[in-house]
N, C-alpha and C positions, 0 to 999 in steps of 0.2 A: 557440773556433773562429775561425779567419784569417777577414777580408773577404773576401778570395777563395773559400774554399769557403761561406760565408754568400750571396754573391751566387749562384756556381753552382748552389748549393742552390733558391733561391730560384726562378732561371730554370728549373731543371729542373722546376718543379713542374707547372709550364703541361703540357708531356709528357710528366710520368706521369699525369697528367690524363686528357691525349690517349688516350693509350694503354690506360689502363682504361676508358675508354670505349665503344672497338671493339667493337660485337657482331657476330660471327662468322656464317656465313650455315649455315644447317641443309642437312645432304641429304637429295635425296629419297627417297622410300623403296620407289617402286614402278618397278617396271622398266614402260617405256609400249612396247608391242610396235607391230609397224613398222603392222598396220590401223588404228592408235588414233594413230598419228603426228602432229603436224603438220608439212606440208611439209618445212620445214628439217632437222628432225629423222630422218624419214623419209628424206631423200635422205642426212643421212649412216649410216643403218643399212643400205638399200641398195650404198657407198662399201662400206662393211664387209664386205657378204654377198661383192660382186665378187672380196675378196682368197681368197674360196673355189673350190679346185678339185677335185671329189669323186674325180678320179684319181687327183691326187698327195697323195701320204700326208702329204709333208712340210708342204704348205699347211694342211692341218686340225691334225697337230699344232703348229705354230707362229700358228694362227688367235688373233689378239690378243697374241699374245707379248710384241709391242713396246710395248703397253701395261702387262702383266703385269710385265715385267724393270722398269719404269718404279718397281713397289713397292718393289725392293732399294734402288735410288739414293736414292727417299725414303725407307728405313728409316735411310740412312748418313748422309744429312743431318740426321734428328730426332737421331741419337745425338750426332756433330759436333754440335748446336747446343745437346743439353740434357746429354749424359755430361758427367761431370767440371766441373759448372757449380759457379763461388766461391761457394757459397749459404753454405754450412758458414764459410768464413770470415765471410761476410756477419752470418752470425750469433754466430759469434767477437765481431765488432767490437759490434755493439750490447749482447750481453752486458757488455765490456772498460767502458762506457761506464757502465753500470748501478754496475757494481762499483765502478768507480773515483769516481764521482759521491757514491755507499752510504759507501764506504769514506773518504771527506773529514769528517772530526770537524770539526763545526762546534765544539763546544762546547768545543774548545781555543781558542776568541775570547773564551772567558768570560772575564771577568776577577775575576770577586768568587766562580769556582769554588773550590775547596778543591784546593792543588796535592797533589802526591802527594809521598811521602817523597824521593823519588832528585829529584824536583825543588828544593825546598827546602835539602837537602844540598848538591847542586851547583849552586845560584843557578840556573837552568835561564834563557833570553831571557824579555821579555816574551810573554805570547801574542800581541799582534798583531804580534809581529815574525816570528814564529815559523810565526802563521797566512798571514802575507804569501807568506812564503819556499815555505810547505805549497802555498798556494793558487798560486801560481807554476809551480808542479810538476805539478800536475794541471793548469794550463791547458795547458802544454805535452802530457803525455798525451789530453788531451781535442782538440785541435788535431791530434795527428797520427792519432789514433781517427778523427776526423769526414771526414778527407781518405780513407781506406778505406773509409769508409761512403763517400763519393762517387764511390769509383772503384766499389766494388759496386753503388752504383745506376746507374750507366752502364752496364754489364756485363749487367744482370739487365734495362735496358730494349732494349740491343742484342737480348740473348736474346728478348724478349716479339715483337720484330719479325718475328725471324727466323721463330718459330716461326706469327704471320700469314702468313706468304710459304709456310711448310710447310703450315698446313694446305688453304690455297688450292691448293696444289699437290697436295694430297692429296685433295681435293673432285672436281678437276679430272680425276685419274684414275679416281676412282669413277664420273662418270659417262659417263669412258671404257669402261670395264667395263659400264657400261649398256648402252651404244649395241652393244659385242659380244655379250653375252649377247642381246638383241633382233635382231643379223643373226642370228645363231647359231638361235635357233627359228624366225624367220620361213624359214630354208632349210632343217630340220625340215620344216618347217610345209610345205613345195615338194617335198620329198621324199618325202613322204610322201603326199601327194594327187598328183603329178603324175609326178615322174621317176620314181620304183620301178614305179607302176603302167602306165605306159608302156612301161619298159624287160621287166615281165612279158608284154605284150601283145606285144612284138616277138619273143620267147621264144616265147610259145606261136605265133606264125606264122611262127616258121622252120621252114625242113625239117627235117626228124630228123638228116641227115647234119651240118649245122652247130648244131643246137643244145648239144652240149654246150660248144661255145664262149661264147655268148650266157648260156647260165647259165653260166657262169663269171662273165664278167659283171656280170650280176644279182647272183649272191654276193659280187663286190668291190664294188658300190653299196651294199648293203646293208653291207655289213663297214662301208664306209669314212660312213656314216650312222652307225654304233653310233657309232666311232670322234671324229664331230662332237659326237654327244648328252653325251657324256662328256666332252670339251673344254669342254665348253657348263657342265658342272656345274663341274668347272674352275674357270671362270671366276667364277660364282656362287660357288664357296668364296673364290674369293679377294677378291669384291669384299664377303664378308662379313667380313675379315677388317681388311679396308682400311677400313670402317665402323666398327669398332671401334676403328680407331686414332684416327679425329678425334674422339670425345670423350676416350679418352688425351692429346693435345695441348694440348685444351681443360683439363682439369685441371692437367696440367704451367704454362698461362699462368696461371689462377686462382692455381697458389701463388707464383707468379714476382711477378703483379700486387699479391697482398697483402704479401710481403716488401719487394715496392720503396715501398709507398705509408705501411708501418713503416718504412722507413730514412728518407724523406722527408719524415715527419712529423716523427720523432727531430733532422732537421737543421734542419729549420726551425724548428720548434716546442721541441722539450724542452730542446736545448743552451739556444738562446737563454733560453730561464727560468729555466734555472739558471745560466748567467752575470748574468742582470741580479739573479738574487737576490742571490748572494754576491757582488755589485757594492753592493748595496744593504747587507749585514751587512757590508762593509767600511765603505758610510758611517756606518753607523749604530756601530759601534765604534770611530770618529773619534771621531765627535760624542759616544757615552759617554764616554770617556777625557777628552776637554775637560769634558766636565760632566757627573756620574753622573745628574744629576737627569730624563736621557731613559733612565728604567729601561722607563717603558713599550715605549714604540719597538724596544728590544732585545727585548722578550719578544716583541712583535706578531714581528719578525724569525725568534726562533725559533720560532713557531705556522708563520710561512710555510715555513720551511725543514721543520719536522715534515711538514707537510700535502705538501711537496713531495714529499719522501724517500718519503710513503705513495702520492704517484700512481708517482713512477717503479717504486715496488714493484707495483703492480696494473699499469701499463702492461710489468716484466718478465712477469708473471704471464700476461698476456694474451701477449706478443710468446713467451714459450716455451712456452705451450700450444700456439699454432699451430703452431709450427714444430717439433715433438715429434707433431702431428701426420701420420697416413698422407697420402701420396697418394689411394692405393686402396684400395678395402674388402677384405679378404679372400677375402669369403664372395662379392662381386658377383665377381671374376674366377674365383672355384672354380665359381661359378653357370654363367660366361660356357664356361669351359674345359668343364665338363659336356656343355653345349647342344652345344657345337664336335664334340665326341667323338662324342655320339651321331648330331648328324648327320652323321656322318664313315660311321661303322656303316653306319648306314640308307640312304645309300647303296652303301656294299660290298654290304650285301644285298641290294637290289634290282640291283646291276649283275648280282651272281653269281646271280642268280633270273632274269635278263632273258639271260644265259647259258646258263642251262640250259634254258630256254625254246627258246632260238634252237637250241641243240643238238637235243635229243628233235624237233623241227622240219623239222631237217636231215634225221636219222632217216627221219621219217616221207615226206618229201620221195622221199630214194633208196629207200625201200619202196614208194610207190605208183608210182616210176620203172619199178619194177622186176617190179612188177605188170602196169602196161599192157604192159612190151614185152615179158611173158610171153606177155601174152593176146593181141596183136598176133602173136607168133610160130607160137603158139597155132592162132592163128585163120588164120593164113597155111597151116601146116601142113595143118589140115583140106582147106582148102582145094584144096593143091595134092592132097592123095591122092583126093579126093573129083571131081575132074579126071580121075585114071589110072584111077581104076574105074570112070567110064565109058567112057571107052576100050577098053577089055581084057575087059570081064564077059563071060562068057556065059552066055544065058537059060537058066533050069535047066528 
């Protein structure tokens, strides 16, 4: 490994540090309705209720919208920041490193090994000329390996930022979604105790000749109430969905965090020990070749290099179980998509039951309509004959 990427290495460590550090801020979980408010809060659920106009159709379907459309931009940004992330090669390279480190036969520095036949036959270099030449080879592969492992952990700490700025952004409109879903029933909540039963009492004291205008009326407030309550659920679907996605983020940083804090360990820690080892079995096969009589020395060498070859083996072991593993459980998002479904249902059913409600309602509504102004007709009619016959009778 270059000075250069050694000191990079180095400095980078301070922020990945930093950066696994960060504990992320929890949402809340309860929607705080505008009586339970406090001030600030409350005035801007009020901000919210104001962009309501129970006339116009187009303000209740667009009630929150701007906040709503807000999910796709940040659905575009988590994909931009985490689709097609260099993990995969990330992990290329530290495997490259593993192999390549494995695959360095120390033990062609032996020199009191037993050569092999094609060697003998063809005089074959000394080993340590031979080792020189090997290990020369591999330092250069390992030098331009450790420079990729640098640029991926640059990459993979750009990504952990981005995706603090994402989920902050994503927090941010949840309890956007808060604050609408709280206008949203608080003007339920007014419609329901005050404007409807209002607008009934003006109905029942208009004339006859204008009332069927007035209930007219009545029946666009009303419509145009369903029309919010269902907006309102809306909205609740989506801010459950949008809860869903910051612990998604959060996971996607977790495996980001642990990959970059393996590659930073790898550049700090494992290259350098096994360059200073086989710095070290290069002295020490100096100093045998001058004088056999440091046999010990060689073997302590190769205990170290055994013992190493077995950590970088348990540190592969470790570095590709992780990274072999899921993101996600299966079974929690088969769990989560269930929940999503059913209460997708359970509301259709209770819309379509709160329809048929409102219908047989209506019904009932134009029957006793239809009743009074029978009996009203009714009772006019009597009336007016029960006028001519006394006028006209004569005493029998």
């Amino acid at each position: 490994m270059t000075d250069t990427t050694r000191n990079a290495a180095t400095q980078t460590l301070a922020e990945v540090q930093a950066v696994t550090a960060v504990v992320l801020p929890e949402p809340g979980r309860e929607i705080v309705p505008l009586a339970a408010a406090p001030a600030p809060q409350a005035e801007a659920i009020r901000k919210r209720m104001a962009e309501l106009d129970m006339t116009n159709t187009q303000s209740i379907i667009n009630f929150g919208s701007a906040a709503q459309a807000e999910l796709q931009v940040i659905s575009q940004e988590m994909l931009a920041d985490v689709k097609n992330k260099d993990v995969g090669p990330a992990g290329d390279s530290l495997r490259q490193i593993v192999t390549t480190i494995r695959g360095f036969s120390v033990s062609e520095l032996d020199v009191r090994r037993k050569k092999s036949w094609w060697e003998r036959l063809t005089g074959g270099a000394a080993p340590f000329a031979k080792f020189v030449a090997r290990f020369e080879d591999v330092q250069g592969q390992i030098d331009k390996i450790t420079e990729s492992l640098l640029s991926h952990e640059h990459k993979l700490l750009k990504d952990i930022k981005s995706l603090d700025v994402l989920y902050a952004k994503t927090l941010d409109f949840y309890n956007e979604l808060a604050l609408y879903i709280a206008a949203g029933e608080a003007k339920l909540a007014e419609l329901d105790a005050t404007t409807i039963p209002a607008k009934e009492a003006e109905v029942a004291a208009t004339p006859e000749a204008d009332q069927v205008m007035k209930a007219q009326e009545l029946r666009d407030l009303r419509a145009a109430r369903d029309d919010l309550e269902r907006r309102v659920h809306d909205l609740k679907l989506t801010r459950q969905v949008t809860m869903q996605s910051l612990p998604s983020i959060r996971l996607v940083q977790e495996n980001d965090k642990s990959l970059v804090t393996k590659i930073n360990s790898t550049l700090v820690n494992t290259v350098p020990l096994w360059e200073t080892q086989l710095a070290q079995a290069v002295t020490i096969q100096r100093s045998r070749e001058a004088a056999e009589a440091i046999r010990g020395a060689n073997d302590l060498t190769n205990e170290l290099l055994t013992a190493n070859a077995e950590n970088l083996q348990q540190a592969n072991r470790v570095v590709r179980t992780e990274m072999e593993r899921g993101v996600f459980d299966i079974e929690a998002v088969k769990k989560a998509n269930a929940t999503l479904v059913a209460t997708i249902n359970e509301s259709l059913q209770i819309a379509d039951e709160g329809k048929a409600k409102r219908a047989a309602a209506e019904v009932e509504l134009q029957k006793m309509e239809a009743e009074l102004r029978d009996t009203l007709a009714s009772a006019k009619a009597r009336k007016t004959g029960l006028g001519d016959g006394t006028g006209t009778s004569v005493p029998a």
